[in-house]
N, C-alpha and C positions, 0 to 999 in steps of 0.2 A: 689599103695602100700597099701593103706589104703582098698582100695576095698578086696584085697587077706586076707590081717589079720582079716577084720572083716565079712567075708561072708562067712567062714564056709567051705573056699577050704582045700585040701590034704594038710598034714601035717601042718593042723592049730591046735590047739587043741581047742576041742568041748567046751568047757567052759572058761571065763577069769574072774577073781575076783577081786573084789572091794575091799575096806578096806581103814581104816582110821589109824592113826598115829600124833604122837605130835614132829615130827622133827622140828627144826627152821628157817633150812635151806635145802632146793631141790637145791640139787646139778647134774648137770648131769651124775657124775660118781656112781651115788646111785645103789647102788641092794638091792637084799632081806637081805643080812643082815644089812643093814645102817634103817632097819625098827624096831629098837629094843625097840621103843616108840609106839608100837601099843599095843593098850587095849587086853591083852590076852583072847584070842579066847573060847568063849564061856562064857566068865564073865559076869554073868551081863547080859545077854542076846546080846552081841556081838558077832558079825562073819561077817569074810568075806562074800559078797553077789554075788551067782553066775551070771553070764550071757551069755547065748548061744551065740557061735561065729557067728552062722548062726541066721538072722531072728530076731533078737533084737534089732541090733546098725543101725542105718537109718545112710545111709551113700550119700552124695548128695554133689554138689557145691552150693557156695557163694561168688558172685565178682571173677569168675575165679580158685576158688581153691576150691579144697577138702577138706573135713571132716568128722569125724565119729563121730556119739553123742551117748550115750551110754542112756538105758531107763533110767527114774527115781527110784533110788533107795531109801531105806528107812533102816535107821540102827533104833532100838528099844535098850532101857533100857530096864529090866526084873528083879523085886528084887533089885534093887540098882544102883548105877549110874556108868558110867564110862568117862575118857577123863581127864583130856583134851585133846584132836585135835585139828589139825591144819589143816592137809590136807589130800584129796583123793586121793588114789592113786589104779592102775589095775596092776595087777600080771597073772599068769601063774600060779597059785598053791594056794589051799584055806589053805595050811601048812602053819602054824607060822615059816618057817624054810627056808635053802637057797637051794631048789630043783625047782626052778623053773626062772622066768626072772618077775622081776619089768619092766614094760612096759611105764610106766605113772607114773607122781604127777603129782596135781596142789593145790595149796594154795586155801583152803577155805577162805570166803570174811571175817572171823572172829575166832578166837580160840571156841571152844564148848565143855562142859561137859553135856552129856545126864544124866538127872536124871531119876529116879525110873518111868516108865509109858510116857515117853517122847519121843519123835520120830524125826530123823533128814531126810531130803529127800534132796536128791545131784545128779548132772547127771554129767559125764564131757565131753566134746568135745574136740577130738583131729583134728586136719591139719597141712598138709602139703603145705610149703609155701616158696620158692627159698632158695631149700635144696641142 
């Protein structure tokens, strides 16, 4: 499963996007609209960060099981600050809007406000594991 979504097969879509948000709670029934604490897109030098479905996410076992790690990505402040976040999360749509599927969260290891000139860098890895 994880091989098909992140390798760039038919009817995968070419691009999945990153993005941050200040929920408190990841629930599993979340979509794109339960994201309505993310730093509005293009503030401040924020945006969702693209990543090609094909040829980016190394995708391998560890102790029997699968995984996909996504590259490291880097969100930047530009002019001023923004955040706080919580967590990363991959989507289906670089739209601040509900056109698309929330895929992922995961809880950053601490809340963060990017100030003016500052840069955060986050990968996240998903698996499957006696599902």
């Amino acid at each position: 499963m994880l091989k098909a979504i992140f390798t760039g097969d038919e009817d995968i879509p070419t691009d999945y996007y990153f993005g941050l948000d200040k929920r408190t709670t990841i629930r599993e029934e979340d979509n794109l609209a339960s994201l309505l604490d993310e730093p509005e897109n293009a503030f401040n030098g924020y945006a969702r960060q693209p990543v090609a479905s094909s040829g980016q996410f190394v995708v391998d076992t560890s102790e029997g099981h699968y995984y996909a790690r996504s590259p490291i990505l880097h969100f930047s402040a530009i002019g001023g600050s923004w955040g706080p976040v919580r967590n990363l999360f991959l989507s289906t749509t670089i739209q601040s809007d509900y056109d698309g599927f929330l895929v992922a969260s995961v809880p950053l290891t601490q809340t963060v406000t990017v100030t003016d000139g500052q840069s955060i860098s986050v990968r996240m890895g998903l698996s499957l594991k006696d599902c």
